[in-house]
C-alpha positions as CSV (number, residue, x, y, z in Angstrom):
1,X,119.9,120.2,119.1
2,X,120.9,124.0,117.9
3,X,123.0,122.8,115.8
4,X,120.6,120.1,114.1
5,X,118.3,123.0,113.9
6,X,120.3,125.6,112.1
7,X,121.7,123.2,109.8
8,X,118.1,122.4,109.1
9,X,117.2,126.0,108.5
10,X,120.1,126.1,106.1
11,X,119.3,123.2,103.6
12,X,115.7,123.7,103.9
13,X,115.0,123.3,100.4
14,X,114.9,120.2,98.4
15,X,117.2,122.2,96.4
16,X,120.0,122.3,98.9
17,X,120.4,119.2,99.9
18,X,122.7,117.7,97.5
19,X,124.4,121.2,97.9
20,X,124.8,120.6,101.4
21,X,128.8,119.3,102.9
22,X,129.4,115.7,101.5
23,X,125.8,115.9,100.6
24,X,124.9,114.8,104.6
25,X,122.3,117.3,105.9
26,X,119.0,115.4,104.5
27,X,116.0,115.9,106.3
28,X,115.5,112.1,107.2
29,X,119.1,112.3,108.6
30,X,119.0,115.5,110.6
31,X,115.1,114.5,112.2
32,X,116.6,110.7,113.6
33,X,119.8,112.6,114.6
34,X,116.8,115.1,116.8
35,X,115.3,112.4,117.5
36,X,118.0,110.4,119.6
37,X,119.7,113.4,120.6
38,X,116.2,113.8,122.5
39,X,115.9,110.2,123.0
40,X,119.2,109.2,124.6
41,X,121.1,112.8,125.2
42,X,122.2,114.3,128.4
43,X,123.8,117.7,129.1
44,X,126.2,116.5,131.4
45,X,129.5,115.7,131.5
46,X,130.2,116.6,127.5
47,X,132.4,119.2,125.7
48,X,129.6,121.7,124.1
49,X,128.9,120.3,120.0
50,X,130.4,121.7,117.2
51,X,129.7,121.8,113.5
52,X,131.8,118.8,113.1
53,X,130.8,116.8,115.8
54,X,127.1,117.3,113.6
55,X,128.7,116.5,110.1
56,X,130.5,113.1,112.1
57,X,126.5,112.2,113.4
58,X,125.1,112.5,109.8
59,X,127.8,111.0,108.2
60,X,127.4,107.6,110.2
61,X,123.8,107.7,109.9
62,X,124.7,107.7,106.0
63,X,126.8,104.3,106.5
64,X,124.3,102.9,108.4
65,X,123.1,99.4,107.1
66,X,119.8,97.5,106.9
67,X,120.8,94.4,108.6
68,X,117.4,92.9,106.4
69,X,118.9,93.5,103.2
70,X,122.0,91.6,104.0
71,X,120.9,89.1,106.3
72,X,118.3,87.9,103.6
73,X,120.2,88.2,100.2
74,X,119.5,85.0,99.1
75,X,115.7,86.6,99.7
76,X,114.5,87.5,96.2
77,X,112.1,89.9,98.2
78,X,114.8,91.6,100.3
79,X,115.5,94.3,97.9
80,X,111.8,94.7,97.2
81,X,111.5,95.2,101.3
82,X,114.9,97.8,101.4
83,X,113.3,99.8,98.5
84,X,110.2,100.1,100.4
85,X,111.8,101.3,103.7
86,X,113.8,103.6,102.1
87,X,111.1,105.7,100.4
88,X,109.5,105.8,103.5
89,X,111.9,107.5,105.0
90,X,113.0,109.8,102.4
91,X,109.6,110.7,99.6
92,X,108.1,112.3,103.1
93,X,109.8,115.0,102.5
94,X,109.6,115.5,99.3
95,X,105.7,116.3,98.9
96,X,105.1,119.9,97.4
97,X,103.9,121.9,100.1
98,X,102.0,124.2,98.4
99,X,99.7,121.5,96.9
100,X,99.9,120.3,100.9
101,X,99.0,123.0,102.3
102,X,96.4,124.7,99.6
103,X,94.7,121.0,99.7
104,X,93.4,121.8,103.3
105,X,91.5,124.5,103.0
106,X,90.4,122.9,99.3
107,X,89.0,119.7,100.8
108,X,88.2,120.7,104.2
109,X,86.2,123.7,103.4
110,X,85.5,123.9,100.1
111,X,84.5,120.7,99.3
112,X,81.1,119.1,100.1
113,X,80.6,115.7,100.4
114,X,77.7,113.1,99.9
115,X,76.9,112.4,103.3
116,X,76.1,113.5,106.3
117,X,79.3,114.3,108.4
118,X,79.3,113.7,111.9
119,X,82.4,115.8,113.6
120,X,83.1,117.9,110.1
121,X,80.4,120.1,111.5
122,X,80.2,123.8,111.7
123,X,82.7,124.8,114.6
124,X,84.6,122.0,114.2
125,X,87.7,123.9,113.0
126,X,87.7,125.8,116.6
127,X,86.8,122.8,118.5
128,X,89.5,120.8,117.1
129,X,92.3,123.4,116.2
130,X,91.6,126.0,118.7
131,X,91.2,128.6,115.6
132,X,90.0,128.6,112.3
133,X,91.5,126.3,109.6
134,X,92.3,129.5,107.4
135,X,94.5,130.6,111.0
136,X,95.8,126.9,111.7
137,X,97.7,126.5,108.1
138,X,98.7,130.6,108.5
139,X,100.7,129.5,111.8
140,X,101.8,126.7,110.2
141,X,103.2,129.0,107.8
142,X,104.3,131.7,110.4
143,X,106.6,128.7,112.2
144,X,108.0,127.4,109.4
145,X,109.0,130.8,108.1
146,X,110.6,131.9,111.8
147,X,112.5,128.5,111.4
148,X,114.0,128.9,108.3
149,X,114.9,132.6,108.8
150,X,115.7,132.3,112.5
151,X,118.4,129.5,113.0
152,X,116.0,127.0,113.6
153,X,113.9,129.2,116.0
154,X,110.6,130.9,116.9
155,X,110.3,133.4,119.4
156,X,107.2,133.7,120.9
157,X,108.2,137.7,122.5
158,X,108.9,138.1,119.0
159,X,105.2,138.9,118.0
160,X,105.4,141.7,121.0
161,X,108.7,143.5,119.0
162,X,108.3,146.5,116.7
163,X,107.2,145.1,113.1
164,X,105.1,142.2,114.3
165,X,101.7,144.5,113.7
166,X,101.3,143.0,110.7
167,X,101.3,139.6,111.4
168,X,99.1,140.1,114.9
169,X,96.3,142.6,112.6
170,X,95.6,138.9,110.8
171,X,96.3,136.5,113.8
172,X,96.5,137.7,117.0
173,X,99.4,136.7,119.1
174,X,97.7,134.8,121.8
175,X,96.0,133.1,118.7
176,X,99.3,131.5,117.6
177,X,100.8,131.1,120.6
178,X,98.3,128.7,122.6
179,X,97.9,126.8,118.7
180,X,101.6,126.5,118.3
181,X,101.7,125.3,122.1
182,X,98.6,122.9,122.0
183,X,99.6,121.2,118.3
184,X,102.8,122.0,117.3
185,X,105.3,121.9,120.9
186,X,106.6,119.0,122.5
187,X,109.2,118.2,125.5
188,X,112.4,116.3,125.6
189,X,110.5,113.9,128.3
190,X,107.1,113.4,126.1
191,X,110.0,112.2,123.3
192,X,111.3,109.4,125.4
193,X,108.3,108.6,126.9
194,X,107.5,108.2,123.1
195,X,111.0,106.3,121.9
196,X,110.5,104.0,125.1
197,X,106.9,102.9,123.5
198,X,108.4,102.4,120.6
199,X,110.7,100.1,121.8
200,X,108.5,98.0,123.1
201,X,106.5,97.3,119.5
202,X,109.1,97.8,116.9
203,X,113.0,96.4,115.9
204,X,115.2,98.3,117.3
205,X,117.2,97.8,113.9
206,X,114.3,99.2,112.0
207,X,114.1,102.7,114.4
208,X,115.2,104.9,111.3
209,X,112.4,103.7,109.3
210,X,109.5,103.8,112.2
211,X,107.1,106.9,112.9
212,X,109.3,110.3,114.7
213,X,107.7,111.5,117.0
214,X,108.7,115.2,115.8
215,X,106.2,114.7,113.0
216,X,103.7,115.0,115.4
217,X,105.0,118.1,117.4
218,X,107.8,119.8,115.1
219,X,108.6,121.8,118.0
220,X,110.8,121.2,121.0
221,X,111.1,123.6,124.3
222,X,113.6,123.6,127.2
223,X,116.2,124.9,124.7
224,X,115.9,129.1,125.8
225,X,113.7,131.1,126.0
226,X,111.9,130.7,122.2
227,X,111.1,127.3,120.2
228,X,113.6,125.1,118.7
229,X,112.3,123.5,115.2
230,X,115.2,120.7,115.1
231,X,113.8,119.9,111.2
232,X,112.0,122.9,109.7
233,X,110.4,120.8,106.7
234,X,108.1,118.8,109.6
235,X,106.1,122.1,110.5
236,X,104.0,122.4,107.5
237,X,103.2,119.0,107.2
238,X,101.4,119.3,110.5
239,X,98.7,121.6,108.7
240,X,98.6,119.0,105.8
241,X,95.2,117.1,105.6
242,X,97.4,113.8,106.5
243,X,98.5,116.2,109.6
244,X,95.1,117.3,110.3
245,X,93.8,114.0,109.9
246,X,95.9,112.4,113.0
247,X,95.1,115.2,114.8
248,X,91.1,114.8,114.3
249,X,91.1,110.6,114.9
250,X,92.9,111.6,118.0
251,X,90.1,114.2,119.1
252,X,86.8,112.5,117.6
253,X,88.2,109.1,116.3
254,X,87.0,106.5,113.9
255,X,84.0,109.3,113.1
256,X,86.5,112.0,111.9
257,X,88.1,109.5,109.5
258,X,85.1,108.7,107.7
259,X,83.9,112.6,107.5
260,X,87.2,112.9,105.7
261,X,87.2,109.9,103.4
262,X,83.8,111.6,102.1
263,X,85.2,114.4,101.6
264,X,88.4,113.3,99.9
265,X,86.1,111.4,97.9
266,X,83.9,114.6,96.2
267,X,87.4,116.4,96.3
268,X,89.1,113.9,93.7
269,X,85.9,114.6,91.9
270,X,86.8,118.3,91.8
271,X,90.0,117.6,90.5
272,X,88.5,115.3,87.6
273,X,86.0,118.0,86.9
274,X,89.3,120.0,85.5
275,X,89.6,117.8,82.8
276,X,89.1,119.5,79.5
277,X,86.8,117.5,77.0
278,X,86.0,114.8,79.7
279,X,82.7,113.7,81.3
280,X,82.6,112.7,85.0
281,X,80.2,110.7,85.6
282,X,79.8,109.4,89.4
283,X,79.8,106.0,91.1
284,X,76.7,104.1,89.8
285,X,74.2,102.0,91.6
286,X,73.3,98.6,89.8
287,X,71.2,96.2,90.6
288,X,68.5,94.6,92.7
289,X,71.2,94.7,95.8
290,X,71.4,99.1,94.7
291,X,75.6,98.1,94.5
292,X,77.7,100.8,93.4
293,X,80.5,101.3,91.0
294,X,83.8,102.9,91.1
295,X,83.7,106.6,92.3
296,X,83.9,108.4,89.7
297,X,83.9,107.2,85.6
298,X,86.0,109.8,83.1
299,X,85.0,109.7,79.8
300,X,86.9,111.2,76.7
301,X,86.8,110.7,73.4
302,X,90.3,108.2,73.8
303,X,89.6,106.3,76.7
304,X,87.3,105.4,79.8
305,X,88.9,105.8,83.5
306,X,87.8,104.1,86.5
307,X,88.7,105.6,89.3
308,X,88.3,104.4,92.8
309,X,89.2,106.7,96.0
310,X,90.7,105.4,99.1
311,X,91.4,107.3,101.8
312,X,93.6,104.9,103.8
313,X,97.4,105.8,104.6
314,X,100.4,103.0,105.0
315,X,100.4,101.5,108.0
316,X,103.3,100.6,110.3
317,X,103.6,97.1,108.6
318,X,104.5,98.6,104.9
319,X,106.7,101.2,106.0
320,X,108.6,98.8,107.6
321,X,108.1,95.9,105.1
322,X,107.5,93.5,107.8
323,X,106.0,90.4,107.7
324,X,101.9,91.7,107.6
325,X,103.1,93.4,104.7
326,X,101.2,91.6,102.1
327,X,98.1,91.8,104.3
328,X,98.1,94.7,104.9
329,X,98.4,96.2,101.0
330,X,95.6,93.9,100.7
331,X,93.2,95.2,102.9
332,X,93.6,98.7,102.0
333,X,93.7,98.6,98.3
334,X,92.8,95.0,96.7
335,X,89.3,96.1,97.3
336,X,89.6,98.8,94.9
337,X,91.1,96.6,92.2
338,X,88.4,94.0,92.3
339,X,86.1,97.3,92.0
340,X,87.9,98.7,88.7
341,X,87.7,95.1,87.4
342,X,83.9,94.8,88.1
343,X,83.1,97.8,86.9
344,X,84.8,97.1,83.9
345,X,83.6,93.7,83.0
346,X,79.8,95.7,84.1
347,X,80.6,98.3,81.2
348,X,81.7,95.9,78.6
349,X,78.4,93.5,79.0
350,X,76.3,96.6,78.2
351,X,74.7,96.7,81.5
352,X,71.6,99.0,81.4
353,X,72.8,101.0,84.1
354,X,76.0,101.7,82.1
355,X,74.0,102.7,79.0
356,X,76.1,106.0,79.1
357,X,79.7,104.7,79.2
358,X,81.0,103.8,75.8
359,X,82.1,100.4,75.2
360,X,84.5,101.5,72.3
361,X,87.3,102.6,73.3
362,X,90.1,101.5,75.8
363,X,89.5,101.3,79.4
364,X,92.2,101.7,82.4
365,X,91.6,101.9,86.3
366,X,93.2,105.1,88.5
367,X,93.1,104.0,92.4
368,X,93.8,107.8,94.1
369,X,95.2,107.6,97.5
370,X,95.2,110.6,100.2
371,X,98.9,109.3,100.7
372,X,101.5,108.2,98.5
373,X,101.8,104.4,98.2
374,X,105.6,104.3,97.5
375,X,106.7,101.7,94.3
376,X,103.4,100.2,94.7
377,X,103.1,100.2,90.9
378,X,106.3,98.3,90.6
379,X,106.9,94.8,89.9
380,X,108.1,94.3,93.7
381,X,104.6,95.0,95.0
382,X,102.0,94.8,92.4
383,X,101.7,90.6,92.5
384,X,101.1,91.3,96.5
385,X,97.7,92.3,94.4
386,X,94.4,91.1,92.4
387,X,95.1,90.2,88.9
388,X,92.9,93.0,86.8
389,X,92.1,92.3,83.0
390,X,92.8,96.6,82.5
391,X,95.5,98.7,83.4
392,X,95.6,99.7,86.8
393,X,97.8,102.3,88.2
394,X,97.9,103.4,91.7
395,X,98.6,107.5,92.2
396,X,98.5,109.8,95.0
397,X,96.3,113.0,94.9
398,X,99.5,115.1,94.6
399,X,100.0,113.4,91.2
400,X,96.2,113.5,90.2
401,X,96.5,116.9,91.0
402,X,99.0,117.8,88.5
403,X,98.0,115.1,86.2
404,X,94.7,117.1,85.5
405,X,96.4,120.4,84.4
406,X,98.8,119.2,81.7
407,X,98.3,121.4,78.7
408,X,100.8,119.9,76.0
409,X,99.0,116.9,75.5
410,X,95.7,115.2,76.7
411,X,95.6,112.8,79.8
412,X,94.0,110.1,77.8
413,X,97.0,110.1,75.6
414,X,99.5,109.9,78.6
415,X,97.8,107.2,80.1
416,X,97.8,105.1,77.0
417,X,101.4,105.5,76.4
418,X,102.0,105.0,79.9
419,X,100.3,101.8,79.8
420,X,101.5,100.7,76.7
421,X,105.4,101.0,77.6
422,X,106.3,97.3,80.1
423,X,108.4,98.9,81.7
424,X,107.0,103.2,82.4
425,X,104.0,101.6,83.1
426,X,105.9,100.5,86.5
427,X,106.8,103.5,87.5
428,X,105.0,106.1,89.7
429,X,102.6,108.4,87.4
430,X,104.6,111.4,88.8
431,X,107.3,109.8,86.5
432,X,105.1,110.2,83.5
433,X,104.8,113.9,83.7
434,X,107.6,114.8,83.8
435,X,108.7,117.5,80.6
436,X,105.4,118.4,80.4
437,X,103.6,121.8,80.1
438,X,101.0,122.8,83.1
439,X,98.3,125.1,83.8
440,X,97.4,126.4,86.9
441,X,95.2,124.5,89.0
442,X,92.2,126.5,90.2
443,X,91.2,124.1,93.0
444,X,94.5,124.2,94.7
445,X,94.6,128.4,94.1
446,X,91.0,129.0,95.8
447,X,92.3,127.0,98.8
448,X,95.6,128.5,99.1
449,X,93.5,132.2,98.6
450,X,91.5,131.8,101.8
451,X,94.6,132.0,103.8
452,X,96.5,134.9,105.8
453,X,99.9,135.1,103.6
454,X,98.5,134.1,100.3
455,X,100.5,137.1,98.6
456,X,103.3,135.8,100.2
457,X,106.2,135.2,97.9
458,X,104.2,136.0,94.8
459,X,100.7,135.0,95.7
460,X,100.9,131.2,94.3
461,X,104.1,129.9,96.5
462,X,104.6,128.2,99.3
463,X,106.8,130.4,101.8
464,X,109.7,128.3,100.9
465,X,111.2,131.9,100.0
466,X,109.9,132.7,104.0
467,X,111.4,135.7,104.9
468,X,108.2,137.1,102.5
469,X,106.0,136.3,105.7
């Protein structure tokens, strides 16, 4: 498990991977290797690990094979299935985490929604977190920098040595201690209590694919006298509004969920609102029934987007491309594409109620998730959905939030060519931005500003560079 963990702290960066020996120490690779070292392992009877014995792990973890992709070749779907699985497991890791981690404090405290919340009440940040937000992401940060600098390793006696002052004058040490030990530490028996659960629901075949339990505690003790981080890049996701989600359905349940689908809501429209030259108009009720529209309508002089928010995550059935699959992509997004399509067929009948929304110009639908569907816009997954008569493309709000600040050309543009091109028009958006020019995005700056280590590694960074903390 030290081992896992230096090698960890070593290619932490996305960077470094395919700099790493044979190209081997992934992320994905090193967490299942934690995972059934935990699972499985014993310190008996063994000759102590070495560097080798790790680079012989991760190299048959590379070889391993999806029994589903061969077993079912004949399977026209069986790639479709592999691909699936397979960004599951690896696009994880490969969110920004500054856009992670300044999203937040962005929608979580400086957002307001349209409804009266029920647990996102004053205090809840302490009740849930033990601390304030602003202090939760900070230790976040704190652990993931100790991990990468460290070997792998936080220390909590560390915060009592000479130098620590500045760190305790903005969080005091029992602050991040009893946070780091209530959200962020597990135990080698909590693991296989876990793994044993798991066993019980899931294909053993599939385990690679399935939900670590490190993602939920990042940190392991029983290995010394500090905290072992076996995969450093799982400690800032924990502070993540996905993170903080889990955390607050486990806590309040289905009522937290809903608090933060309204607030994701008003926060995609905060993200629209930095459109230059657009109008954002929101959803519109219609109607002796008062039905509603799409969220929000963007207006410019090119091009009309409907955009409809959902908050829902992949469940267990997509990321392992099982069976409930098709179901399951139905019931969290075909709502939204019958929505785009009503609203657009409302729009082009001149509905009163849509007096304000031109009818002469081209119209396309955005469906913004809180997390990345993987290839959902691919010809793989999009017949598992309804039939539109516009373009519909499915984005996450990583990509929405970069989409918004291009500065080379306007969105409408992108969009159109996008959509115009069989084959781009497939792809994820993040594809279509690529080689493009960007501004800054203010919304993603204020929340990253109202925490401890904001001038950390130039102000604007995520403490990627960590050894700034």
């Amino acid at each position: 498990m030290p081992k896992i963990a230096r090698a960890s702290a070593a290619f932490a960066l996305e960077s470094s991977w395919l700099e790493s020996p044979y190209r081997k120490y992934t992320p994905w690779a090193l967490a299942d290797a934690a995972r059934v070292s935990l699972a499985c392992g014993n310190e008996y009877h063994r000759k102590e690990a070495t560097d080798t014995d790790l680079l012989r792990i991760l190299d048959m973890y590379s070889q391993l094979e999806d029994p589903y992709l061969y077993e079912h070749d004949s399977d026209e779907d069986a790639l479709g299935r592999w691909l699936l699985r397979a960004a599951g497991e690896q696009m994880i890791y490969q969110e920004p985490v500054f856009q992670e981690l300044a999203r937040a404090a962005a929608m979580l405290t400086q957002t307001t929604g349209t409804r009266e919340a029920r647990c996102l009440r004053p205090g809840w940040e302490e009740e849930l977190l033990g601390t304030s937000l602003s202090h939760y992401v900070g230790i976040a940060q704190l652990l993931w920098a100790s991990a990468i600098t460290c070997a792998g390793w936080f220390d909590p006696g560390s915060l009592e040595a000479p130098g620590a002052e500045p760190i305790c004058a903005e969080i005091p040490a029992a602050t991040i201690v009893s946070v780091a030990e209530k959200h962020f530490v597990t135990d080698t028996a909590a693991v296989r209590k876990s793994n044993e659960q798991a066993r019980l629901t899931t294909d053993p075949l599939l385990r690679r694919y399935e939900y670590n339990p490190l993602r939920g505690t990042p940190l392991v003790k029983g290995y010394g006298a500090g905290l072992l981080a076996p995969v450093s890049q799982l400690i800032p996701a924990k502070a993540s509004p996905l993170g903080i989600y889990y955390t607050g359905v486990d806590r309040f349940g289905a009522a937290f969920a809903q608090d933060l689908g309204d607030l994701f809501e008003a926060y995609v429209g905060r993200q629209l609102g930095l459109l230059p030259d657009a109008t954002i108009l929101p959803e519109i009720v219609y109607g002796q029934n008062q039905a509603l529209s799409v969220d929000w309508i963007v207006v410019t002089e090119e091009l009309v987007l409907l955009v409809e928010v959902k908050s829902v995550r992949p469940t267990v059935h997509l990321r392992l491309a099982n069976e409930r699959r098709a179901k399951e992509l139905q019931r969290m997004l075909g709502r939204a594409y019958e929505q785009i399509d009503r609203t657009a067929a409302l729009i082009a009948s001149g509905r009163k109620e849509f007096a304000g929304v031109p009818t002469d110009r081209p119209v396309q639908g955005l469906i913004v998730t809180m997390e990345p569907f993987h290839i959902v816009n691919a010809p793989l997954q999009r017949p598992l959905l309804p039939t539109t008569t516009v373009p519909v493309t499915v984005c996450s709000i990583s990509e929405l939030e970069n989409i918004v600040t291009i500065t080379d050309t306007s969105v409408s543009r992108l969009l159109l060519d996008r959509a115009d091109d069989a084959r781009r028009s497939t792809y994820a958006l993040r594809e279509a931005l690529s080689g493009h020019t960007h501004a800054r995005n203010a919304v993603l700056d204020a929340g990253w500003d109202s925490y401890p280590w904001r001038d950390a590694a130039g102000g604007k960074v995520p403490p990627e560079t960590a050894a700034a903390l």
